[in-house]
C-alpha positions in Angstrom: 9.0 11.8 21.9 6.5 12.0 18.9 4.4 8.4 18.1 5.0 6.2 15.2 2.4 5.4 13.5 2.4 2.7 9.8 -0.3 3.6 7.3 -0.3 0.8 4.6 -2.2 1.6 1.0 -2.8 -0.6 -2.0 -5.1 -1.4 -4.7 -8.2 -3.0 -3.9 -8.5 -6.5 -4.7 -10.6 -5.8 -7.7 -8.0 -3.7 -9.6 -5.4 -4.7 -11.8 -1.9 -3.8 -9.7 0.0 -2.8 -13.1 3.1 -2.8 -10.9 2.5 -5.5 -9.3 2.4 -7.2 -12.7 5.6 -6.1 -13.9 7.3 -7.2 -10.9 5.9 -10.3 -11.0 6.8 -10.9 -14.5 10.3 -10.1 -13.7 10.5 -12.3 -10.6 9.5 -15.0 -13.1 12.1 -13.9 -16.1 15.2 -12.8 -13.9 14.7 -15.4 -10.8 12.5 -18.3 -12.8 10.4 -18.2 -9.5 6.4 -18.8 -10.7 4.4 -16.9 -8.5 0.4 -16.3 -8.4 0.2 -13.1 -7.7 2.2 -9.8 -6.7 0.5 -6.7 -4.9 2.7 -3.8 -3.9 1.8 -1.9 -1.0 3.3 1.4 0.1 4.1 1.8 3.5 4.1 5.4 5.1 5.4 6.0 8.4 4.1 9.1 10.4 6.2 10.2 13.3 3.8 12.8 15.2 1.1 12.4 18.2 -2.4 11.7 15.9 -5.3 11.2 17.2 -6.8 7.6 15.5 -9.6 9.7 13.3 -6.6 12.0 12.1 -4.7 9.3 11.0 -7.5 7.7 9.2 -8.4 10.9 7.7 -5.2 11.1 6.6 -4.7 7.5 5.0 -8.0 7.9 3.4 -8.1 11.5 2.0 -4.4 12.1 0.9 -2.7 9.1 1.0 -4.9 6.4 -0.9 -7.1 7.2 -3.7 -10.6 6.4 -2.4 -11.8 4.8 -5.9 -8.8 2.2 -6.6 -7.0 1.8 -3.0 -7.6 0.9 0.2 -5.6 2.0 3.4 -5.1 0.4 6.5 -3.4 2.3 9.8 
């Protein structure tokens, strides 16, 4: 049976998360919740033996854009 791996990618603290934003704005005008902050992340899941320098490969080269995101597997 293959391994499951998580890869997690997001912008980096420094960048404006547009959708974030929205949501956040939307939490606030449909729920009345005031929140500080929203970040999405989007979660891949990878169900195949990897070595640890493939999967990094993979989360930094294809899955996250190496200016604006950061990746974490």
């Amino acid at each position: 049976m293959p391994e499951v791996h998580r890869i997690e990618v997001g912008f980096r603290p420094d960048i404006t998360d547009a959708q974030g934003n929205q949501l956040k704005k939307r939490i606030t005008s449909d729920l009345g919740y005031h929140v500080y902050a929203v970040r999405v992340i989007d979660v891949y899941t990878i169900k195949k033996d990897c070595s640890s320098d493939a999967l990094s490969l993979l989360s930094r080269e294809l899955l996250a854009d190496p200016v604006t995101q950061i990746s974490n597997c």
